[in-house]
TORFIBA-77169 format. One line per field, with one value per residue (C-alpha): x, y, z; residue in three letters. Coordinates in Angstrom, 3 decimals. Example, Ala and Ser with C-alpha at 12.3 -4.5 7.8 and 13.67 -1.06 7.14 Angstrom:
# TORFIBA-77169
east c(12.300,13.670)
north c(-4.500,-1.060)
up c(7.800,7.140)
rest c(ALA,SER)
//
This chain:
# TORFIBA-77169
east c(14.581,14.229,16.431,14.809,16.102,18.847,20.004,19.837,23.146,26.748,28.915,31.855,35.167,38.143,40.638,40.310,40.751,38.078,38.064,36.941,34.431,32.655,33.090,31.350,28.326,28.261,28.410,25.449,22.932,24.599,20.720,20.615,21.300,24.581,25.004,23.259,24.118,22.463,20.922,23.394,22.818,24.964,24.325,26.679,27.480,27.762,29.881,32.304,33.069,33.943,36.281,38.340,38.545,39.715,42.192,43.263,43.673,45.813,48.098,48.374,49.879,52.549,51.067,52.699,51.371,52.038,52.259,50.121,47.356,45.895,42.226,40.595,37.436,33.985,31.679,30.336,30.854,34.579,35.379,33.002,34.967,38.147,38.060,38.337,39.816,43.179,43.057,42.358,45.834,47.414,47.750,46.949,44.081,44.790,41.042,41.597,39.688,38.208,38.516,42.261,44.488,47.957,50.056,47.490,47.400,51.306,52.085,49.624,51.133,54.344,54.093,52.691,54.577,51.629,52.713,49.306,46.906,43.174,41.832,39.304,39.884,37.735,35.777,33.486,35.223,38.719,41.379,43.043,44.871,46.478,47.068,48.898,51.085,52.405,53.145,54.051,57.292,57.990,56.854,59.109,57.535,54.121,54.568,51.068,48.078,44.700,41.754,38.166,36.921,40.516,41.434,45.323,48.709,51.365,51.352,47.738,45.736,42.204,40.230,38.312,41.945,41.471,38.331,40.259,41.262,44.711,47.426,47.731,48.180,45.840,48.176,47.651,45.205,46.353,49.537,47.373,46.762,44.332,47.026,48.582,47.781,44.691,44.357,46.176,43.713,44.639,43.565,41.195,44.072,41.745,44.456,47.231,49.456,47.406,49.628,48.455,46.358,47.229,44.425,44.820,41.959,41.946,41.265,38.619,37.153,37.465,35.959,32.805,32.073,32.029,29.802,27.478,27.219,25.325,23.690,20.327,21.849,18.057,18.910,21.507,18.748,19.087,21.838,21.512,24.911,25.956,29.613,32.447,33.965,37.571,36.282,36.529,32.402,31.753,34.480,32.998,29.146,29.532,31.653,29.213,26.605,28.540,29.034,25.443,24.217,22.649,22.113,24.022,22.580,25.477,25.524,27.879,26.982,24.764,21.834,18.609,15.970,17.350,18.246,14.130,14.070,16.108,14.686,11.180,12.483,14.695,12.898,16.127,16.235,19.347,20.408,24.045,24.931,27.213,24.669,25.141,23.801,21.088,20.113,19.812,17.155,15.246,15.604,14.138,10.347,8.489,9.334,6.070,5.635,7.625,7.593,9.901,8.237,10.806,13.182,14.135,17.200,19.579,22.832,25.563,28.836,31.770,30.825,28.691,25.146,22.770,19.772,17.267,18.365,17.630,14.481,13.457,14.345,12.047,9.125,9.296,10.770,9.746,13.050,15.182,18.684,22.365,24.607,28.526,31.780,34.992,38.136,40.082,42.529,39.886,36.765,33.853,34.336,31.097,27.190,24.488,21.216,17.209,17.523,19.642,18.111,16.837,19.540,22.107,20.397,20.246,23.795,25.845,27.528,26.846,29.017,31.745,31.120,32.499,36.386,36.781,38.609,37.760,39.974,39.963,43.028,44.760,47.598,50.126,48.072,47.170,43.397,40.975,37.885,34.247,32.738,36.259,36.594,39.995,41.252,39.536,41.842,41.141,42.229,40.735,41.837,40.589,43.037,45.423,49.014,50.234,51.451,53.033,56.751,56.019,57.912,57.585,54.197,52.858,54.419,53.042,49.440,49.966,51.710,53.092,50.331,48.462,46.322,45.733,45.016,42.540,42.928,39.920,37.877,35.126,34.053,32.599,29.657,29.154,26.992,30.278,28.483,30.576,30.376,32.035,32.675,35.411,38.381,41.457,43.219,39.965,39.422,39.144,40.415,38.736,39.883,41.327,38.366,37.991,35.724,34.190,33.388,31.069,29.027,28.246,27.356,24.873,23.312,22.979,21.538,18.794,17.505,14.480,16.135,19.696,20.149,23.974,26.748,30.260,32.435,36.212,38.038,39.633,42.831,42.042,44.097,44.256,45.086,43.677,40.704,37.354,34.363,33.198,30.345,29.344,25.643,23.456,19.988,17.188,16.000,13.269,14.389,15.590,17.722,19.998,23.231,21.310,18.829,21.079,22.916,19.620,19.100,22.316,21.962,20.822,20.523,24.514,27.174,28.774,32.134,30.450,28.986,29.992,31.240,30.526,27.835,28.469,25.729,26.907,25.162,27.660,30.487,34.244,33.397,35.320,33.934,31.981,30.392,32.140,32.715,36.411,37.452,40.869,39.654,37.550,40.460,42.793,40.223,39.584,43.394,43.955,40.833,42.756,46.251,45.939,44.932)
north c(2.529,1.021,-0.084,-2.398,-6.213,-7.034,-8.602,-5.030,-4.328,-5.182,-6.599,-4.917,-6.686,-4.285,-6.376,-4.647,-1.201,1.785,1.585,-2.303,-1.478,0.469,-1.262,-4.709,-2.317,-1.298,-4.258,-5.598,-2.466,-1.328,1.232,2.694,5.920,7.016,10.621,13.639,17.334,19.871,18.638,15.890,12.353,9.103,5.845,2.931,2.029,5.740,6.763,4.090,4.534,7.940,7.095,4.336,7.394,9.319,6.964,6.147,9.448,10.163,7.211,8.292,11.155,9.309,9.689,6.929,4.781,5.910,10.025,12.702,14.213,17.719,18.291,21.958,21.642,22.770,20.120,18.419,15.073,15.459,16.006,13.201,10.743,11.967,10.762,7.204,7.444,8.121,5.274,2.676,2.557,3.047,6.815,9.271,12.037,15.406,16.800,20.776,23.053,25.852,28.779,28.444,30.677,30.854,31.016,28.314,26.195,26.395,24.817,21.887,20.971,21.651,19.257,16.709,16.981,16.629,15.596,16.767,19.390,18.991,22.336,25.017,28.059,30.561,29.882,31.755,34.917,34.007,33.689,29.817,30.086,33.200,31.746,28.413,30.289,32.769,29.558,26.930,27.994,27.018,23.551,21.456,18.479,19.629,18.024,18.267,21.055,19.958,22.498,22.271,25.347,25.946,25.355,24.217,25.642,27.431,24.358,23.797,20.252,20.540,18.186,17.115,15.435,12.855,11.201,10.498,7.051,6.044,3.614,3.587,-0.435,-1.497,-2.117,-5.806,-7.289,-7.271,-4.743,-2.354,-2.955,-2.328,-1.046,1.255,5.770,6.051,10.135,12.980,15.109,18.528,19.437,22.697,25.047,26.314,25.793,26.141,25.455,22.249,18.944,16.151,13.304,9.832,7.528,3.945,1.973,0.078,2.755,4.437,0.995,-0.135,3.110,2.551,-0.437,0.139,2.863,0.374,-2.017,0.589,3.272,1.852,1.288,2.298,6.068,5.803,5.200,9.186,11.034,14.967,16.192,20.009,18.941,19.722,16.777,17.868,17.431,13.782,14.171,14.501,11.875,9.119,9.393,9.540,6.524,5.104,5.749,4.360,0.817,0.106,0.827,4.278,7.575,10.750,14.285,16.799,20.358,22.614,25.298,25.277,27.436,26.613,26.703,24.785,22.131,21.783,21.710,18.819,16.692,17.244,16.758,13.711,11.960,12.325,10.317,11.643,15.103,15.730,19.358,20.822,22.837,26.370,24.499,22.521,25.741,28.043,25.373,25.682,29.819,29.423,31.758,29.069,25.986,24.565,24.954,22.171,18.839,17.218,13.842,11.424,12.922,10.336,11.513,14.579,14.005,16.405,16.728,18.349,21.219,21.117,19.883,21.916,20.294,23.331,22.562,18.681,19.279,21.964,19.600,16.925,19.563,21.472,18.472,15.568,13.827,12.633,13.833,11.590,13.142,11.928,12.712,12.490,14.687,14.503,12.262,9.370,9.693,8.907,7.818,7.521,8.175,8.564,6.197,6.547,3.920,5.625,7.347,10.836,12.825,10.911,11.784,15.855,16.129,13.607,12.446,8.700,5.538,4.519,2.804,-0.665,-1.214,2.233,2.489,5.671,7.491,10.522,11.503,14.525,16.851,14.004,11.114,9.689,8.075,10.019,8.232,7.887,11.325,13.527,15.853,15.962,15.459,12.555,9.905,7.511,4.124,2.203,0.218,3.046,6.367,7.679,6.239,9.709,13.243,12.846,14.148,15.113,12.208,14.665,16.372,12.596,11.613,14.106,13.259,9.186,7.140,4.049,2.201,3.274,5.886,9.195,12.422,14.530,17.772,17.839,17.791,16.082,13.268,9.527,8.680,5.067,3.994,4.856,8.039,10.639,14.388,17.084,20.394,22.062,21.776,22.310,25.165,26.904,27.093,29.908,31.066,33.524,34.649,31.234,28.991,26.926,27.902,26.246,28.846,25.882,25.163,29.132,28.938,26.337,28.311,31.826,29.765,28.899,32.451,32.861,35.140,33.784,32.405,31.508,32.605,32.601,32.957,33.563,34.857,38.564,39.387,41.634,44.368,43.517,39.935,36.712,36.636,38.252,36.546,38.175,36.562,37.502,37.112,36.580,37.209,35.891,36.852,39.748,39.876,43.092,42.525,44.213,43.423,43.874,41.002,38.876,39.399,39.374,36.335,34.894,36.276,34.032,31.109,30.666,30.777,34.374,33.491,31.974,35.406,37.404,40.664,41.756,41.166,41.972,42.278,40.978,39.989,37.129,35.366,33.622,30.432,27.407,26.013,22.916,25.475,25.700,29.231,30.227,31.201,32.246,34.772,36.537,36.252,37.757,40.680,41.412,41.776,44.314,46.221,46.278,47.149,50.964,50.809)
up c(-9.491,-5.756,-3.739,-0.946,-1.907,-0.373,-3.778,-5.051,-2.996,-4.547,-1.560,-1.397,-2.063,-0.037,-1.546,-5.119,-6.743,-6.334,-10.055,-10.194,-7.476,-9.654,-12.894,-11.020,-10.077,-13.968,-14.858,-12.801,-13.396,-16.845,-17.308,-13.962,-13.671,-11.645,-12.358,-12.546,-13.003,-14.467,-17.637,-18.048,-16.646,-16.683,-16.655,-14.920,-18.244,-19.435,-16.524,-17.012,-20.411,-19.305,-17.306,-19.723,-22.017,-19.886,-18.617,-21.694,-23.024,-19.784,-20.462,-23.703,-22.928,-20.940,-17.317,-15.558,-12.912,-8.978,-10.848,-9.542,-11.289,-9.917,-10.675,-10.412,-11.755,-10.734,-10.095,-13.566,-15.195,-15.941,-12.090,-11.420,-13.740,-12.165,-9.392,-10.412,-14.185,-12.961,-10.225,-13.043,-13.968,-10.858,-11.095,-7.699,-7.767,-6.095,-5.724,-5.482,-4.304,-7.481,-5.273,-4.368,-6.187,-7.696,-4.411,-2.741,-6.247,-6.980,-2.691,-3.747,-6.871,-5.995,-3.365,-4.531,-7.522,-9.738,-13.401,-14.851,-14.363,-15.268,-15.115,-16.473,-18.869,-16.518,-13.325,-11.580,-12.644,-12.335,-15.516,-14.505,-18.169,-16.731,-13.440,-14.310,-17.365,-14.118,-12.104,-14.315,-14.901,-10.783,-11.091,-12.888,-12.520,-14.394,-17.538,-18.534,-18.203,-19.736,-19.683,-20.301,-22.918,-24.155,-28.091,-26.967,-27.824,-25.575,-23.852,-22.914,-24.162,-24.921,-22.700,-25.594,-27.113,-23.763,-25.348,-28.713,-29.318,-27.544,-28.114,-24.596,-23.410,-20.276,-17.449,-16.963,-14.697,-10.989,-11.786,-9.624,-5.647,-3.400,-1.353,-3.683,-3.581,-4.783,-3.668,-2.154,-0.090,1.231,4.482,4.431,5.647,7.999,10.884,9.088,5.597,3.632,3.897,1.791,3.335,1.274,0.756,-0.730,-2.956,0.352,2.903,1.178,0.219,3.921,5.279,2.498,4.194,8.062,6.469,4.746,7.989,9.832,7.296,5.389,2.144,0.859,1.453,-1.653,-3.808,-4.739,-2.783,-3.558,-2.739,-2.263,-1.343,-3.347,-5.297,-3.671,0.184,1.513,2.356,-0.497,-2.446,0.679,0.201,-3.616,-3.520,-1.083,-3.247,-6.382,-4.544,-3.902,-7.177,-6.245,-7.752,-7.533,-7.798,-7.978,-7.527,-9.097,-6.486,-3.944,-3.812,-1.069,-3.731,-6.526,-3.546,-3.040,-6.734,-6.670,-3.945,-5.152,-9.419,-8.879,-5.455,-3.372,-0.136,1.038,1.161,3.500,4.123,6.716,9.408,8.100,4.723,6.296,8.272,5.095,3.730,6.784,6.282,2.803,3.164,0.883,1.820,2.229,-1.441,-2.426,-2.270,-0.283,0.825,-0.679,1.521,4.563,5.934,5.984,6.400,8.522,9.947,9.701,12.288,15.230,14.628,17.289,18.143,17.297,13.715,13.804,15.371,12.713,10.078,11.428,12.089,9.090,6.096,8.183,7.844,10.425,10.429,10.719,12.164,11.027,12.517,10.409,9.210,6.004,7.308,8.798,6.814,8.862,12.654,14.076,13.465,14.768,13.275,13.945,16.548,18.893,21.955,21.637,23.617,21.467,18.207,19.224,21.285,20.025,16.635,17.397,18.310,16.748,13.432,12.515,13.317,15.063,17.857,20.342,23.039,24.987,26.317,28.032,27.127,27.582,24.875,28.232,29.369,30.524,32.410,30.476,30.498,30.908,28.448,26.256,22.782,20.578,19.619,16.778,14.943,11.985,9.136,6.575,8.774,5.871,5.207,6.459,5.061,1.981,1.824,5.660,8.505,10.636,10.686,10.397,13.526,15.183,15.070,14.225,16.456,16.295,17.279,14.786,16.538,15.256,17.199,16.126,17.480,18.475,22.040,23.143,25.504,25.577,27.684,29.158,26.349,23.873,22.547,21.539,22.039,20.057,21.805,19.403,17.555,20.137,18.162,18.232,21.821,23.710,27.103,29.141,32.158,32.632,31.642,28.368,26.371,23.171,20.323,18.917,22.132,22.334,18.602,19.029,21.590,19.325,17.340,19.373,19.236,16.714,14.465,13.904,10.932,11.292,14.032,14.543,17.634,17.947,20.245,19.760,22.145,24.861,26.149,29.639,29.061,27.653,25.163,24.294,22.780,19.334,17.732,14.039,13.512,10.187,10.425,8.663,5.857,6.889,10.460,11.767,14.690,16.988,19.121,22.597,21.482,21.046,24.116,26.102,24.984,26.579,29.655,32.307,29.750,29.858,31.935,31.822,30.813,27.152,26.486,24.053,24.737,21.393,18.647,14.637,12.772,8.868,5.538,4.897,6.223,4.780,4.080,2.876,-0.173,1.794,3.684,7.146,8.498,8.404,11.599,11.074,8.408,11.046,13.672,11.258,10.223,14.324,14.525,11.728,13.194,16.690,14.955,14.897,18.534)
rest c(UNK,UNK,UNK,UNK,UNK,UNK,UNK,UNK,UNK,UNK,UNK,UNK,UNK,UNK,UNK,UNK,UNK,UNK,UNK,UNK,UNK,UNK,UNK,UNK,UNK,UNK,UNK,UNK,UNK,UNK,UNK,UNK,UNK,UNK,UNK,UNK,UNK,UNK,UNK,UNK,UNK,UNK,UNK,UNK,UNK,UNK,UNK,UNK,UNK,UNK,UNK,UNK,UNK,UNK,UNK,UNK,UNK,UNK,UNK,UNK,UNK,UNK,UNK,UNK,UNK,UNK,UNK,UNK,UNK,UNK,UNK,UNK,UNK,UNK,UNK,UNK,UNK,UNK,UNK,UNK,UNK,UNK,UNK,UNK,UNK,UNK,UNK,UNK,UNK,UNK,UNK,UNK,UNK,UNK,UNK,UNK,UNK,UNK,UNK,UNK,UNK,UNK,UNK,UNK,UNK,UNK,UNK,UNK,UNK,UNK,UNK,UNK,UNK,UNK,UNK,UNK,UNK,UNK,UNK,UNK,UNK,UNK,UNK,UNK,UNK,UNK,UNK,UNK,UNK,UNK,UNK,UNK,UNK,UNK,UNK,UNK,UNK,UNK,UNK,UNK,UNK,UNK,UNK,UNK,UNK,UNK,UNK,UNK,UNK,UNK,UNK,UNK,UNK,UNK,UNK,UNK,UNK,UNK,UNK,UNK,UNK,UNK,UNK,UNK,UNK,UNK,UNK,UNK,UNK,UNK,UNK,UNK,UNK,UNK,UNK,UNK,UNK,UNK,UNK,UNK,UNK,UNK,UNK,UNK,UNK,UNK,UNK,UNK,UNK,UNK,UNK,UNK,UNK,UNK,UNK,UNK,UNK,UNK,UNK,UNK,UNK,UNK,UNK,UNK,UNK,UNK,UNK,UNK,UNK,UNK,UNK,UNK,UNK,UNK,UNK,UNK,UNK,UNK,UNK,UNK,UNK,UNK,UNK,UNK,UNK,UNK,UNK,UNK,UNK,UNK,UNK,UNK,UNK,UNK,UNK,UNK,UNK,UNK,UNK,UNK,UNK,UNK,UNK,UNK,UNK,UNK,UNK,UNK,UNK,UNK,UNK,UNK,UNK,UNK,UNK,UNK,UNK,UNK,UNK,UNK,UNK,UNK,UNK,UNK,UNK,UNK,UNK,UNK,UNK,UNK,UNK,UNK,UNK,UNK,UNK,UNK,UNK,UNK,UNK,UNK,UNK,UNK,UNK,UNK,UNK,UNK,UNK,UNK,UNK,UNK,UNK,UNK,UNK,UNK,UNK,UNK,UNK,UNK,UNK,UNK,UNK,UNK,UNK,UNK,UNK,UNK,UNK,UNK,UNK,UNK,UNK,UNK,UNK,UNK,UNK,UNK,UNK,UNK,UNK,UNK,UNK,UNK,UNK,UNK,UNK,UNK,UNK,UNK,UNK,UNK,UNK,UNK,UNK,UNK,UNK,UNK,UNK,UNK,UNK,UNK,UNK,UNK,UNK,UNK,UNK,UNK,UNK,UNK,UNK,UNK,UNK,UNK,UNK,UNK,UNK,UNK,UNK,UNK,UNK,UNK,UNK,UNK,UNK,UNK,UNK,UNK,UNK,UNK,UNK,UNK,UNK,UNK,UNK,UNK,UNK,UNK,UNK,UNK,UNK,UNK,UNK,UNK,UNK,UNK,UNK,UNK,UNK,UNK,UNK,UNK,UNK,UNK,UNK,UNK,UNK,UNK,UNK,UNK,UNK,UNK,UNK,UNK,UNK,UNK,UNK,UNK,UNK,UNK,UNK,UNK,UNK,UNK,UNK,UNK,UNK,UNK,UNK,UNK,UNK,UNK,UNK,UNK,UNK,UNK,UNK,UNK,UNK,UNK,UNK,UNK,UNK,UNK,UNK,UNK,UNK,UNK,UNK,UNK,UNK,UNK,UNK,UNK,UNK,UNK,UNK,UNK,UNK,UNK,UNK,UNK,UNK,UNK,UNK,UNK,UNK,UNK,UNK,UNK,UNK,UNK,UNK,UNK,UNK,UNK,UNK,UNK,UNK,UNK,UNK,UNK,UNK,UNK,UNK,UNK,UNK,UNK,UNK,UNK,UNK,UNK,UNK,UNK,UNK,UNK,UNK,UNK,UNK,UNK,UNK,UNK,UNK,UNK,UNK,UNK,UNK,UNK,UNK,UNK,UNK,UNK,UNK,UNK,UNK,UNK,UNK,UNK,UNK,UNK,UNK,UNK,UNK,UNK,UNK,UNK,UNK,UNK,UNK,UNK,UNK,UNK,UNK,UNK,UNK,UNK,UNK,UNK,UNK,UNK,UNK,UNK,UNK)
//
């Protein structure tokens, strides 16, 4: 399939349901493919008789339009279908994340009061049967648990029973609005308990097209994905991808070689990563051996992108790279595209895309003049309705005017570029001074054998903060702590070096790949404890 008329490209009609998006694509390009994992594959017309059995089977159990419905599943074709079954008749999707567990699981469903619970017998190790019987008994509300690879009873529905044939009714045509829930996304909890982001048909539809207006729509044509179905990258781009009549590669976890296996097996144009994802590619020994010259772009966000990385993948997979800027609670904000200037492309994450509004203001939401550093504030058409079941927390970072505060810092040059420096609760102050854990990380990374850093700050016992940074080296590099600090010295200021260097094989991750720095914070703090 190719992708290069401009007839080839469904416009995209905000005013209707996710659901109806997709069905108009199916119903143009019924044979192309739309889905791929593993060994399985879908076509439009495959995937969307997927999902009408799986929203009729949901219906049939008496799931009632506006009710939640929790999803922990790894990434395959049920989780795929998921995300828009439940949507057809006017029911909300709470995307979870597989590697929560039975505290973390029973805050999200409690509050969202999710009436059903499509889940998995046993996942990467973990018992879920055992999990949900120890919580269900706390959440009143969940009427429902269906699991994949269970054979039913003590309350459990076989996922199979969902593709049976239903007596459910279709809602009737327009009962459904664009306007209506169409998902509840947690926040990471990286900062701080999740709260539940609430996305309409229309916001997500609205975002997908400022999207479209300034991404080549050519680069769906075979979108290799890594992210987790429950994270808003990876819900966006494969509704993106959906819309224009592209293909999806999905997969279930993400490992460096079976990536290249992918782009060079399926002639992927796109492949999005977060950096630390992107990076491990680049770390792979072999890489020469494959084939990788479908790939056009690579696709990042959600951390700092430094610009060693984006020149490495130009050099060594002769792609460029797009760098995107977004949070769970506006989907994408800005990019960057090939035509930008070079300095924006390496140290920026673009200009504002279509019907974004940008601000950077101080401690008190007010202005701040063009280059002034201070917290990014945002407003679109596509930000989220607000917290659900939280006035409070929602008026806190959206205002009445509609714009939402970020939380996180950065700065706007006079050609409306925007630069990221670090997320406000994880700055750092030393000895007075600001600093930006991500701006020192970007730097570590410049050295030849870093593979992947981390900076927090560790409380110091004369006052005020310490730098720690936790270093991965590559594979086959032996290096030590006085390297890297050697490396820093006279290259940075002296208040962004570390004071100490760990040396470690792996790092707490969230499951879309962004290094958890509250986990290290916390594990500094019970080293100190004794002392």
């Amino acid at each position: 399939m190719t992708l290069e008329a401009q007839g080839d490209f469904p416009k995209i009609d905000v005013e209707q349901t996710l659901y109806q998006a997709v069905r108009s694509v199916a119903e143009q390009f019924p044979e192309r493919e739309a889905l791929v994992i593993g060994d399985e594959r879908l076509t439009y017309r495959q995937l969307m008789e997927r999902l009408d059995a799986l929203a009729a089977g949901l219906q049939g159990l008496g799931v009632q339009r506006g009710e939640r419905v929790g999803v922990i599943l790894p990434t395959c074709l049920e989780s795929a279908a998921l995300l828009l079954a439940p949507g057809k008749f006017g029911a909300v999707t709470v995307p979870m994340n597989p590697m929560l567990r039975g505290h973390e699981v029973r805050h999200i469903l409690a509050d969202s009061g999710a009436v059903a619970l499509v889940t998995v017998a046993e996942m990467y190790g973990h018992d879920y049967l055992k999990m949900i019987a120890a919580i269900r008994p706390t959440l009143p509300a969940l009427r429902y648990v269906i699991v994949k690879g269970a054979a039913g009873g003590d309350g459990i529905i076989p996922l199979d029973d969902l593709y049976k044939p239903s007596a459910a009714p279709a809602l009737p045509a327009g009962e459904v609005q664009a306007g209506d829930p169409a998902y509840l996304i947690y926040t990471s909890g990286t900062t701080g308990q999740p709260k539940g982001a609430v996305h309409t048909h229309e916001t997500m539809l609205r975002s997908t097209d400022s999207i479209l207006q300034v991404v080549d729509r050519s680069l769906l044509q075979c979108f290799l994905s890594p992210f987790p179905l429950f994270h808003v990258a990876g819900l966006m781009i494969g509704l993106a991808t959906y819309v224009v009549g592209g293909k999806m590669v999905l997969m279930e976890r993400f490992h460096p070689q079976q990536a290249l296996n992918l782009i060079e097996k399926e002639r992927v144009t796109l492949f999005g990563g977060v950096p630390t994802i992107l990076q491990t590619i680049l770390g792979v020994p072999d890489l020469a051996k494959y084939d990788v010259s479908s790939l056009r772009t690579a696709g990042s966000g959600a951390a700092m992108v430094p610009p060693a990385l984006i020149r490495g993948l130009k050099a060594r997979l002769g792609c460029d790279t797009l760098i995107a800027y977004g949070i769970t609670e506006t989907s994408w904000l800005s990019i960057t595209t090939p035509a930008d200037p070079e300095y924006a492309r390496l140290e920026t994450v673009g200009r504002p895309i279509p019907n974004v509004e940008i601000r950077i203001v101080d401690d008190d939401r007010r202005d701040l003049p063009l280059g002034q550093v201070g917290e990014i504030a945002c407003r679109a058409p596509f930000i989220m309705k607000g917290y659900h079941n939280r006035p409070q927390q929602t008026a806190e970072v959206l205002d009445q005017d509609g714009w939402y505060y970020t939380g996180d810092i950065g700065s706007v040059d006079e050609l409306g570029f925007i630069r990221i420096l670090d997320r406000k609760k994880d700055m750092i102050i030393r000895g007075g001074i600001n600093v930006y854990p991500a701006e020192v990380e970007s730097f570590l990374l410049t050295h030849p054998g870093v593979l992947i850093a981390a900076v927090v700050g560790v409380s110091s016992a004369v006052g005020g903060e310490r730098l720690r940074a936790y270093i991965i080296p590559k594979p086959g590099v032996t290096l030590t702590e006085a390297q890297v600090l050697d490396h820093c010295r006279g290259r940075i200021a002296a208040y962004k070096i570390p004071d100490e260097v760990r040396l470690v094989a792996e790092l707490p991750m969230t499951a879309t790949g962004k290094v958890q720095r509250f986990a290290l914070r916390e594990q500094a703090f019970k080293e100190m404890a004794p002392a």
